[in-house]
C-alpha positions, 0 to 999 in steps of 0.5 A: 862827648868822650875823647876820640882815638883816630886810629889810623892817620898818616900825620907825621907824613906832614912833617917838613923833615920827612922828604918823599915822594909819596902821595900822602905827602904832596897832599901835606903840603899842597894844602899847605898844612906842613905843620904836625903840632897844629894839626894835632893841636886843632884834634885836641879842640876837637875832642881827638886827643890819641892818634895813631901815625901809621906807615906804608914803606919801610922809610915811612914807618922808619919817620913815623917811629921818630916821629911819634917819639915827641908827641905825648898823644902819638903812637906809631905803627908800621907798615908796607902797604900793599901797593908798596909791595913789589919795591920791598922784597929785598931782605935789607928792606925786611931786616931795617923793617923788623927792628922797628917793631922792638921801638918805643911807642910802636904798637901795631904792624900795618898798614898791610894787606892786599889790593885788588883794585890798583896793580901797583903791586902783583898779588905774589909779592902782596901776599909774600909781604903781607905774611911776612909782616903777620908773623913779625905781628905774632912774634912781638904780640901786636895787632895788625892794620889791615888794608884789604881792597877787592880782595877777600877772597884771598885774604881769609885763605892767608889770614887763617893760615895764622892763629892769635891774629889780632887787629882791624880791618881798616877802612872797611867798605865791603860786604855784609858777608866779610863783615861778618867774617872779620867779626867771627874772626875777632877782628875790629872794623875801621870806619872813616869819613867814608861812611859820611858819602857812600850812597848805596843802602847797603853800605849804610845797613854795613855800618849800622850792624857793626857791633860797638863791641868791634867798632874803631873810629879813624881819618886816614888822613889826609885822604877820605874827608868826611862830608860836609868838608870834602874838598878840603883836607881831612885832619885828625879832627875829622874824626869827631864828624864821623863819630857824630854821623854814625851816632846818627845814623845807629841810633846811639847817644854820641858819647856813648859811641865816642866812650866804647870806640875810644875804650876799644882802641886803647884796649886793642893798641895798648894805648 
């Protein structure tokens, strides 16, 4: 099979010198996996040899730059997730956000977006962040991570607001209908461990109908483990099982899934 790009982890968040209090964290390290070199050294094994470390805060994506800096096959990108909205509105938090895209190895802005389905964050200060980190996109010519949850409606309004947008919808899970307008829109689409549980026919009829052309291959992890390991921490490495599943289940020879998903994220992400 041909080596994997997980295009979207949260990795560096393992690292014992990144002190935080996010979610992602404390799975790091109830897990007791606090050691990035052997999480990246056992994707390796597992044919994923290109991760992308993406950041959800400002001090997040600030470690993930630093982070990615000493791994040959780490690159960063970085990010206000929709749910950290309300906590990033002032402009010192922009000003320290936007420097960042000029660093090296940084190669997409994200993830970002809106999210209907929690309310950590009202929909006034998403949006209001979520332009803000299209047009620091468009100005330094980097694909977006969208992170877009129960929300399309009022996603495409503020994404076609924008021309030259180019990015993935990460994690996708919705509709037939906004799958297809993210393909008419250029977009990628994300797919992780997800797509190894959903139990509803037309989720899985979704993921068969993703054209090659747009399909990206991520872990999100340490969240979204796909089956037959849910219960345990998802790794990078956990990319190789959902490449296998898709294969399976669209019919396609696994290398020949593995060679497109791969040669699209380096053409997307520069990498």
């Amino acid at each position: 099979m041909a080596p994997l790009v997980d295009t979207h982890c949260h990795i560096h968040e393992a690292d014992p010198a990144f002190e935080t209090p996010l979610m992602s964290r404390q799975k790091w390290v109830k897990a007791k996996r606090t050691d990035p070199q052997a999480i990246i050294t056992d994707a390796e094994a597992a044919g994923v040899n290109k991760m992308i470390c993406v950041g959800t805060t400002v001090g997040d994506s600030v470690h993930a730059v630093s982070f990615v800096i000493d791994q040959p096959n780490c690159w960063a990108s970085i990010g206000i997730h929709p749910h950290e909205a309300d906590a990033h509105l002032q402009a010192s938090d922009w000003d320290q956000f936007a420097v960042l895209a000029t660093k090296p190895k940084v190669v997409a802005v994200g993830e970002c977006g809106l999210d209907y389905y929690y309310e950590h964050s009202t929909p006034e200060a998403q949006a209001k962040v979520l332009r803000l980190q299209i047009e620091l996109a468009l100005e330094h010519d980097l694909p977006l991570i969208f992170h877009t949850r129960e929300a399309f409606d009022d996603f495409w309004p503020i994404f076609d607001d924008y021309q030259g947008i180019k990015g993935v919808l990460h994690s996708f899970t919705d509709s037939r209908a906004n799958l297809e307008k993210a393909l008419d829109r250029g977009l990628h689409i994300g797919v992780n461990g997800i797509a190894t549980f959903v139990k509803q026919a037309f989720q899985l009829e979704m993921y068969r109908s993703i054209p090659l052309s747009n399909l990206l291959i991520e872990t999100d992890a340490p969240y979204l483990t796909p089956n037959p390991y849910r219960g345990t921490i998802c790794e990078p490495k956990h990319a190789a099982v959902t490449a296998d599943f898709l294969a399976q289940l669209r019919s396609e020879p696994v290398a020949e899934l593995a060679a497109a998903t791969t040669r699209n994220a380096e053409h997307l992400f520069g990498i």
